[in-house]
C-alpha atoms as a printed R data frame, in Angstrom:
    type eleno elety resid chain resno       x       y      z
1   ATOM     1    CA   UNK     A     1  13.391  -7.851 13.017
2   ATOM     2    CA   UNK     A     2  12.425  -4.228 14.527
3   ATOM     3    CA   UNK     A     3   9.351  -3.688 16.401
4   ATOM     4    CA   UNK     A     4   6.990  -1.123 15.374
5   ATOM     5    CA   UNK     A     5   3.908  -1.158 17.344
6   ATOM     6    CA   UNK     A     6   1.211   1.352 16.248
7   ATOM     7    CA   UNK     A     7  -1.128   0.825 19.407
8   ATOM     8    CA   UNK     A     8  -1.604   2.162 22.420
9   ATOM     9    CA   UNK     A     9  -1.704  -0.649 24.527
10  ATOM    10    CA   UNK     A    10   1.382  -2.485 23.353
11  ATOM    11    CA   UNK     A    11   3.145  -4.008 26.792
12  ATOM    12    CA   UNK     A    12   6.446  -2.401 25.715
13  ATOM    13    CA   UNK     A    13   5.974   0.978 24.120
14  ATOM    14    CA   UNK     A    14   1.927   1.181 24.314
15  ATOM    15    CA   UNK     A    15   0.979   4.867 23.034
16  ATOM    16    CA   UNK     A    16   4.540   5.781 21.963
17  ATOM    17    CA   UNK     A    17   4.164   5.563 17.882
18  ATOM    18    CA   UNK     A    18   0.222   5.656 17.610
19  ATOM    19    CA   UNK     A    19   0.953   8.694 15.645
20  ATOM    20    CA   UNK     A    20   1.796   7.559 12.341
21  ATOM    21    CA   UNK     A    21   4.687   9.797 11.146
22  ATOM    22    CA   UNK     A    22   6.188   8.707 14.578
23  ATOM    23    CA   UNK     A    23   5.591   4.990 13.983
24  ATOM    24    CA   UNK     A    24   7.295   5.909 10.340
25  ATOM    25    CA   UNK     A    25  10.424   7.596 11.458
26  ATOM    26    CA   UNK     A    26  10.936   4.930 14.589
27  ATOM    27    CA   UNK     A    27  10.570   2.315 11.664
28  ATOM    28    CA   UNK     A    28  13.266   4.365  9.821
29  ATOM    29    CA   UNK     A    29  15.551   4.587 13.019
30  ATOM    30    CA   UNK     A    30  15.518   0.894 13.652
31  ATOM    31    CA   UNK     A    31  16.571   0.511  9.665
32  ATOM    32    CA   UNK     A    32  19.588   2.634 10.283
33  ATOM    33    CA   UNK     A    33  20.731   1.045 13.554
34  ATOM    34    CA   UNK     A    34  20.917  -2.104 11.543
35  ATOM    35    CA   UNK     A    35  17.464  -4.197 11.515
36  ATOM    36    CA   UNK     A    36  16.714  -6.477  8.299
37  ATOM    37    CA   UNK     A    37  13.238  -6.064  8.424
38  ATOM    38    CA   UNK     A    38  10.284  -3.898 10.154
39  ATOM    39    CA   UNK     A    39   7.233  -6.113 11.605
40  ATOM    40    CA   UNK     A    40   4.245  -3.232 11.766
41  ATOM    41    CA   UNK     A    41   1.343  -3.829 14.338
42  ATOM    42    CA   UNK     A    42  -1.935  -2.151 14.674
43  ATOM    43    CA   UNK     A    43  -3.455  -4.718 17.486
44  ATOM    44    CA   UNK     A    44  -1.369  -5.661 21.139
45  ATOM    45    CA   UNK     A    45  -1.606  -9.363 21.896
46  ATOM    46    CA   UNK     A    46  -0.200  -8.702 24.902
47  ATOM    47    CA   UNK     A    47  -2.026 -11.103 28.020
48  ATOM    48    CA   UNK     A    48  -5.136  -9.197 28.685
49  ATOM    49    CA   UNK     A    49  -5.585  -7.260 25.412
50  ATOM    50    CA   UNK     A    50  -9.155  -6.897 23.706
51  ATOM    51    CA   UNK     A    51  -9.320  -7.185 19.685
52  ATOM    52    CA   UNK     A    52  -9.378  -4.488 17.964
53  ATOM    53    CA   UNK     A    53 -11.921  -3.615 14.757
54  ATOM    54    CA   UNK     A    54 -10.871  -4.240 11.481
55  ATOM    55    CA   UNK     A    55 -11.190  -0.636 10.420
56  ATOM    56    CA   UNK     A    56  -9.314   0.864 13.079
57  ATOM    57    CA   UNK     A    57  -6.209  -1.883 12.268
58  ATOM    58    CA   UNK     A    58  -6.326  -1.087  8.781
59  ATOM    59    CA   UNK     A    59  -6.124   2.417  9.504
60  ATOM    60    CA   UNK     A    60  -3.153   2.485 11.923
61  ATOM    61    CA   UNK     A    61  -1.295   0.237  9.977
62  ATOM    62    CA   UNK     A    62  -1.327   1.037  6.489
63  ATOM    63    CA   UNK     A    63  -0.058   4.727  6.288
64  ATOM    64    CA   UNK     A    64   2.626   3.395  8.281
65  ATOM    65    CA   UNK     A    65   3.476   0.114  6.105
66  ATOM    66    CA   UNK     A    66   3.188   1.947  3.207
67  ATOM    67    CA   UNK     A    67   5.517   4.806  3.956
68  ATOM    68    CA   UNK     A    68   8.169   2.149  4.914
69  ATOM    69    CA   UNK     A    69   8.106  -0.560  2.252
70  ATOM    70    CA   UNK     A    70   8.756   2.652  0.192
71  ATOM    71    CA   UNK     A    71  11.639   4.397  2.743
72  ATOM    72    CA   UNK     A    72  12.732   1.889  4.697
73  ATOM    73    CA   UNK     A    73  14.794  -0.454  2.171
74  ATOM    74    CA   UNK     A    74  14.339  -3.318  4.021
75  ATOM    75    CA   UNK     A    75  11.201  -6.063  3.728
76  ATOM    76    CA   UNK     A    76   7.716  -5.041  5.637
77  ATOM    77    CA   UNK     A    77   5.803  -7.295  7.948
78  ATOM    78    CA   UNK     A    78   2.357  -7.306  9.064
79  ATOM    79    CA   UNK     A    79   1.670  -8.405 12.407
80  ATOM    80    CA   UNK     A    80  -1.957  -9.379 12.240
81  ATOM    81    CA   UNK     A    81  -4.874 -12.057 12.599
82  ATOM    82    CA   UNK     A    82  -7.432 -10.185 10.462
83  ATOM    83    CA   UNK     A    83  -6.504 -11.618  6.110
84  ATOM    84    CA   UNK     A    84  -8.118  -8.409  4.980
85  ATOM    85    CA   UNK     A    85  -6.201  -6.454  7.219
86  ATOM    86    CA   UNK     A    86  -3.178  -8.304  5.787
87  ATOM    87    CA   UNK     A    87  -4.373  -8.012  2.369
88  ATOM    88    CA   UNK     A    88  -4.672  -4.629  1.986
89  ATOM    89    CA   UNK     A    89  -0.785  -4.074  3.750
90  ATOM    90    CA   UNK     A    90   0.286  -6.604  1.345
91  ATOM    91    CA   UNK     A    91  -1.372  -4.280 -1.236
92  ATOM    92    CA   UNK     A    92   0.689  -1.330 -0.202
93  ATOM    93    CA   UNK     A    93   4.154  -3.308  0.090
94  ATOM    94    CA   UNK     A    94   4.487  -4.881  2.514
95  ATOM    95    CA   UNK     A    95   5.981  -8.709  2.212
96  ATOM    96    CA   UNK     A    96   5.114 -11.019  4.909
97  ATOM    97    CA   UNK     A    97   2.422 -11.818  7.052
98  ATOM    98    CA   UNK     A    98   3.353 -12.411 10.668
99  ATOM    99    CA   UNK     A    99   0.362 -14.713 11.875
100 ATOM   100    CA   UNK     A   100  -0.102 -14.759 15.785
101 ATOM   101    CA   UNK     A   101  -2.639 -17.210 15.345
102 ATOM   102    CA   UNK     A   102  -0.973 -18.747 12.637
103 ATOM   103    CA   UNK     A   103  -3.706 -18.369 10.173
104 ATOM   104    CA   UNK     A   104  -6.577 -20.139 12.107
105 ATOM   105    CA   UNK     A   105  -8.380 -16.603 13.161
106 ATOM   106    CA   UNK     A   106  -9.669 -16.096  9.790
107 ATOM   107    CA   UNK     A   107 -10.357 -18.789  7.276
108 ATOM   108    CA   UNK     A   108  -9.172 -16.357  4.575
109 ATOM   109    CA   UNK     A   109  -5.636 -15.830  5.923
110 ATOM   110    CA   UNK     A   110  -3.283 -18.336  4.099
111 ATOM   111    CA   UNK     A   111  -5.570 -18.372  0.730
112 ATOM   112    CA   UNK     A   112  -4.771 -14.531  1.111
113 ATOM   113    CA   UNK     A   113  -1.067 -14.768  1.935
114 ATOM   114    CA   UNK     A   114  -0.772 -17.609 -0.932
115 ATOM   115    CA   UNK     A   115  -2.228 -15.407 -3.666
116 ATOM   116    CA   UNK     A   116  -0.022 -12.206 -2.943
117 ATOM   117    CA   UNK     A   117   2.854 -14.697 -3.412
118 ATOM   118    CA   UNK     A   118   4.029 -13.254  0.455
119 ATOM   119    CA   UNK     A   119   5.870 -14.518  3.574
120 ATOM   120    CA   UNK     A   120   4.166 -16.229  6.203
121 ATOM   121    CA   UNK     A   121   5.319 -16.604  9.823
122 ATOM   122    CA   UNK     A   122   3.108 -19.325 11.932
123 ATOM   123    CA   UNK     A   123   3.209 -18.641 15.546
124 ATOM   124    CA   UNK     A   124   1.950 -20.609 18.382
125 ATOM   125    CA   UNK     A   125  -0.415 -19.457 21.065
126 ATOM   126    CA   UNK     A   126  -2.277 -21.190 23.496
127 ATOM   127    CA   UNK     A   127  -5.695 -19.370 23.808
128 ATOM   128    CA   UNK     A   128  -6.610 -15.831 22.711
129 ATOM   129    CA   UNK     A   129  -4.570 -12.547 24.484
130 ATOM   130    CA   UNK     A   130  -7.113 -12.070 27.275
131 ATOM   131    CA   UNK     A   131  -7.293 -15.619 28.307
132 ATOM   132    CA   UNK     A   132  -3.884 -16.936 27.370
133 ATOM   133    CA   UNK     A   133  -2.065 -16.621 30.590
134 ATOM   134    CA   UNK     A   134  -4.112 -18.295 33.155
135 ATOM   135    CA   UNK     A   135  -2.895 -21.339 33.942
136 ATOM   136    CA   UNK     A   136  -1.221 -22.644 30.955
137 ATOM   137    CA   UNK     A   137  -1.074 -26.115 30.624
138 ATOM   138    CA   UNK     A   138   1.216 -28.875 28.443
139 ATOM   139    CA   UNK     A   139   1.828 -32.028 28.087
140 ATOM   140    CA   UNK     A   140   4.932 -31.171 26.818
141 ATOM   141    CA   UNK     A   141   5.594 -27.630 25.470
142 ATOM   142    CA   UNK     A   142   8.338 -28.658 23.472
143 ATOM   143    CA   UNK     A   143   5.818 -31.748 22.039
144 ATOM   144    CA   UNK     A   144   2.750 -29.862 21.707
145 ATOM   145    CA   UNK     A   145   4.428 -26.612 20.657
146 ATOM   146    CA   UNK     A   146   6.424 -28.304 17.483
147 ATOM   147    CA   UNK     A   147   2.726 -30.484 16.434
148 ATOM   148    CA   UNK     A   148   1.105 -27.617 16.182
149 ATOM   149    CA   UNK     A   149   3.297 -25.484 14.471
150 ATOM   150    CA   UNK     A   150   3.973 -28.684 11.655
151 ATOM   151    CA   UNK     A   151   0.247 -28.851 11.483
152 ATOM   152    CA   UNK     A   152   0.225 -25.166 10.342
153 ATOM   153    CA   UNK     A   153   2.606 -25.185  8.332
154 ATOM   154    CA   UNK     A   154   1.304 -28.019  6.737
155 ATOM   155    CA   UNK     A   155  -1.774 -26.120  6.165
156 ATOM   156    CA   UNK     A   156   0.087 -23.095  4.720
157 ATOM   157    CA   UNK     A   157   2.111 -25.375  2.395
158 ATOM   158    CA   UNK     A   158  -1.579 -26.542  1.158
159 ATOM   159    CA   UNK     A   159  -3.592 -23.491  0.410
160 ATOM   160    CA   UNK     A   160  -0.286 -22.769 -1.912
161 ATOM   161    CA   UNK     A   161   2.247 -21.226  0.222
162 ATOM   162    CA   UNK     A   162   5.917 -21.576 -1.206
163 ATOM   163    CA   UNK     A   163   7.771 -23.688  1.070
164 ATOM   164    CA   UNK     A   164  10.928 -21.400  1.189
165 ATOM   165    CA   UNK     A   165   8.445 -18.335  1.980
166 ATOM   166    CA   UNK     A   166   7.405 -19.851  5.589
167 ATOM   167    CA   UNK     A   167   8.782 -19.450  9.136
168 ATOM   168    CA   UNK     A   168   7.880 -20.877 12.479
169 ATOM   169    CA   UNK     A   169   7.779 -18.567 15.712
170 ATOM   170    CA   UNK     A   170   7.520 -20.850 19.236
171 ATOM   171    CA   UNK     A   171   5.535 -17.895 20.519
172 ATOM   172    CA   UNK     A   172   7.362 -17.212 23.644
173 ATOM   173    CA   UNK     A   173   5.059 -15.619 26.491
174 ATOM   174    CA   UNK     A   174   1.761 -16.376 24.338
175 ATOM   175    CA   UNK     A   175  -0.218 -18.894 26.450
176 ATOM   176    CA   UNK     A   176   3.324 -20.276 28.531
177 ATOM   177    CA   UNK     A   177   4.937 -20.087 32.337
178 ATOM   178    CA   UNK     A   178   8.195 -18.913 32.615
179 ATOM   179    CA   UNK     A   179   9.095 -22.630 32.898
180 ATOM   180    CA   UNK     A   180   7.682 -23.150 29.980
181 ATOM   181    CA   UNK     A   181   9.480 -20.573 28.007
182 ATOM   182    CA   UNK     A   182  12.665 -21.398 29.468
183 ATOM   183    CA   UNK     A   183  12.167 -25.015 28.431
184 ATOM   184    CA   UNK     A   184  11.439 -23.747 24.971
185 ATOM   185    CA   UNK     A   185  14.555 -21.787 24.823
186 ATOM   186    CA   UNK     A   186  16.707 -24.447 26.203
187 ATOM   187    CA   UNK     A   187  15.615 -27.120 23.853
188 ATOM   188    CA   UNK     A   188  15.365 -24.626 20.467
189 ATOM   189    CA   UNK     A   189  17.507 -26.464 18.420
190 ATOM   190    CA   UNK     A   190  15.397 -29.515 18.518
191 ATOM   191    CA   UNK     A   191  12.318 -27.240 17.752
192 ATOM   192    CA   UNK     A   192  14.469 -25.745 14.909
193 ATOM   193    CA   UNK     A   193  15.071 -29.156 13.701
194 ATOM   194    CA   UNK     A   194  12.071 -30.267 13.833
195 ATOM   195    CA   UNK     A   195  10.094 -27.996 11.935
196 ATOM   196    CA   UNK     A   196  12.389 -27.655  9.136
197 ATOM   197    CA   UNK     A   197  11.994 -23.836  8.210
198 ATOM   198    CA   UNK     A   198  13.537 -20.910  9.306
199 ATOM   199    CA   UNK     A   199  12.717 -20.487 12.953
200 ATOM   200    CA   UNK     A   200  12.127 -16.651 14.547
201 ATOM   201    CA   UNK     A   201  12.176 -15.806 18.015
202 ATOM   202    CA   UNK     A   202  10.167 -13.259 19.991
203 ATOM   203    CA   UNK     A   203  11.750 -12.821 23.956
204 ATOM   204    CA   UNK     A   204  12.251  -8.815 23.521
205 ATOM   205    CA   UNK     A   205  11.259  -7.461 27.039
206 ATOM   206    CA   UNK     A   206   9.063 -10.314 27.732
207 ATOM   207    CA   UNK     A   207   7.789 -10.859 31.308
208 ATOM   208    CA   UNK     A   208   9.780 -14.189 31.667
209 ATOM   209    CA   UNK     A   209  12.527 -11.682 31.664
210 ATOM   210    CA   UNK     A   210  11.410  -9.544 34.442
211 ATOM   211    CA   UNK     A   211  10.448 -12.095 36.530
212 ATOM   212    CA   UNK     A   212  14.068 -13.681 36.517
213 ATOM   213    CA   UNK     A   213  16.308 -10.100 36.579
214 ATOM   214    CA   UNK     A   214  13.963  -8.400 38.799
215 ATOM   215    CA   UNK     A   215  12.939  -5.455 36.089
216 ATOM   216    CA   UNK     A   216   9.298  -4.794 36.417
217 ATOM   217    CA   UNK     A   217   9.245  -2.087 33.799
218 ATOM   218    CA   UNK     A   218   9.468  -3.692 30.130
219 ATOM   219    CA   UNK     A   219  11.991  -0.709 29.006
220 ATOM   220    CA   UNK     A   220  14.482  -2.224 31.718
221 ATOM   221    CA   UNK     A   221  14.689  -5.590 30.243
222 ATOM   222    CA   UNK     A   222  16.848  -5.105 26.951
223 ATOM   223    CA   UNK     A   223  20.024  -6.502 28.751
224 ATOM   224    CA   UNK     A   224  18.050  -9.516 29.812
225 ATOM   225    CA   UNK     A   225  16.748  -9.618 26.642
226 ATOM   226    CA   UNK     A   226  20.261  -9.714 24.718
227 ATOM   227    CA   UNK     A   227  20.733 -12.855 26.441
228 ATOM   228    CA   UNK     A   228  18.108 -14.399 25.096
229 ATOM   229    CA   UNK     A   229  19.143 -13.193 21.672
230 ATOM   230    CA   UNK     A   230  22.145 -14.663 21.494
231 ATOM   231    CA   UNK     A   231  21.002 -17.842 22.981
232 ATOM   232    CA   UNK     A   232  18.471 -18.122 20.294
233 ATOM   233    CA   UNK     A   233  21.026 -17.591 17.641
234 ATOM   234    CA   UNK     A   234  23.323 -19.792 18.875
235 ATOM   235    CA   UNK     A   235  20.584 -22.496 19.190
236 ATOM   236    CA   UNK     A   236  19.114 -22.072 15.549
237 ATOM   237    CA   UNK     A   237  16.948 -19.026 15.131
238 ATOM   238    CA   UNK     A   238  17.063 -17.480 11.934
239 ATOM   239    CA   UNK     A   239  15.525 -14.239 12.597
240 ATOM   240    CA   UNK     A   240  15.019 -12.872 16.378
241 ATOM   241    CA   UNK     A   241  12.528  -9.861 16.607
242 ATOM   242    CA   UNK     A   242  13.167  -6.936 18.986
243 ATOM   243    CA   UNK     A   243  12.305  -3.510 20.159
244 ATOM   244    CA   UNK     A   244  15.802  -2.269 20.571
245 ATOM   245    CA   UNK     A   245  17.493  -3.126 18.060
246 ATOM   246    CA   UNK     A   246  21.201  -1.499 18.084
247 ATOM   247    CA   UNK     A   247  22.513  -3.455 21.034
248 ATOM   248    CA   UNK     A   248  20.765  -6.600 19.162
249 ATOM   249    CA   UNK     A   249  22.714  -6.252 16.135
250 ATOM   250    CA   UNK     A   250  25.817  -5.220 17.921
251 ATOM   251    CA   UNK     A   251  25.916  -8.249 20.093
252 ATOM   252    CA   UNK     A   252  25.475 -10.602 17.031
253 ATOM   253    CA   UNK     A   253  27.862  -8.656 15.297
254 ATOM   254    CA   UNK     A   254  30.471  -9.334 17.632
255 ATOM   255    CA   UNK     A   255  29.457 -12.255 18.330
256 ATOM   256    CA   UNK     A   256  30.135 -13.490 14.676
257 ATOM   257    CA   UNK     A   257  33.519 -11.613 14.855
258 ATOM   258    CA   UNK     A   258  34.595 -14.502 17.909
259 ATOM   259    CA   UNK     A   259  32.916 -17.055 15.881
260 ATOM   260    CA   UNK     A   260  35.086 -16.618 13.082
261 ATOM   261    CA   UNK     A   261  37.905 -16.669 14.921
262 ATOM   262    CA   UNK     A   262  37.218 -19.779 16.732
263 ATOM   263    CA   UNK     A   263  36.958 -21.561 13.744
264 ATOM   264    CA   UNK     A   264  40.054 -20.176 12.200
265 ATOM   265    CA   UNK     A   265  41.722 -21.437 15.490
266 ATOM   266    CA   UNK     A   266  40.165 -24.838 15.010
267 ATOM   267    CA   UNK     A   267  40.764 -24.819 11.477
């Protein structure tokens, strides 16, 4: 899954694509250097942001999902809280929803997702963007993290969406420590398991990264970050969603070359 954030404030590449025929042909780029689908996001939920109004989402984001779902050849997420936000991309083609509260922002968001017959990924987040980082607490992450995301997708499955259109995202770096994150990624497969749909993973120059290699700048972290790509794969995410997306898809890709081999060796 490639990134493109139309916002200037995004953590990563805040300001970069605001313009919308940028945001397009960076969409387009990411297509060509191999991604499988485009998430599009009008609002940062980095720790810290403020919300942005409904009007100014809609209008960042819809020139720019429209133009892809047509161009890009590849299925169209929305990255939002707001359902009419996400209705109205849905309207213009795009497929999915990608929920970073997991629908319980808005009241309206699964009924919407439901009746456009669309994708829904549930994500977990402890707290809202500008409180979500201070101090917090578990439990157990890997407990609490996989209840809440069954409860949502529970809830999804209810207001009528299709089982085989739903995903579960752990929500690394939304509302968790480092330790917490790590833990996450150490113990995915038994998140994986537990939740029983596909399972996508979001670690793409996250600060959990820079803290551990020492890279302050987000841009400096895509090495780190390849680490944790391949780690998710090989621990049961389906989909892992990322801002640089070349040395992503080259890494899996050779990754499932040695695969294969190993198991013709076994074999």
């Amino acid at each position: 899954m490639g990134v493109v954030n139309v916002t200037p404030d995004s953590f990563s590449d805040g300001g970069e694509f605001l313009d919308p025929d940028r945001a397009i042909a960076h969409g387009l780029e990411l297509v060509a250097e191999g991604a499988d689908l485009l998430d599009v996001g009008g609002e940062s939920t980095r720790p810290g942001a403020l919300n942005v109004a409904e009007e100014e989402e809609r209008a960042r984001v819809l020139p720019v999902v429209a133009a892809l779902a047509a161009r890009a050849g590849v299925p169209v997420s929305i990255d939002t809280t707001k359902a009419a936000v996400a209705a109205d991309a849905l309207g213009v083609g795009a497929s999915v929803v990608n929920a970073v509260s997991a629908g319980r922002g808005d009241p309206a968001m699964l009924a919407t997702v439901a009746r456009a017959g669309a994708g829904f990924v549930a994500m977990h987040r402890q707290g809202e963007p500008r409180t979500m980082q201070r101090d917090p607490q578990y439990r157990d992450v890997l407990t609490d993290v996989g209840d809440f995301l069954i409860e949502r997708l529970d809830a999804a499955r209810a207001a009528g969406i299709h089982r085989d259109a739903l995903c579960a995202d752990p929500g690394i770096g939304f509302g968790k420590t480092v330790g917490h994150n790590l833990t996450l990624l150490a113990r995915l497969r038994e998140l994986a398991d537990r939740v029983d749909v596909p399972l996508l993973v979001g670690t793409s120059r996250k600060t959990f990264i820079g803290w551990i290699t020492d890279t302050p700048e987000p841009a400096d972290r895509d090495d780190g970050t390849l680490a944790t790509v391949m780690w998710a794969i090989d621990h049961g995410a389906a989909v892992v969603r990322v801002h640089a997306v070349r040395p992503a898809v080259d890494t899996v890709r050779l990754w499932n070359e040695m695969r294969q081999v190993d198991a013709k060796a076994v074999a």
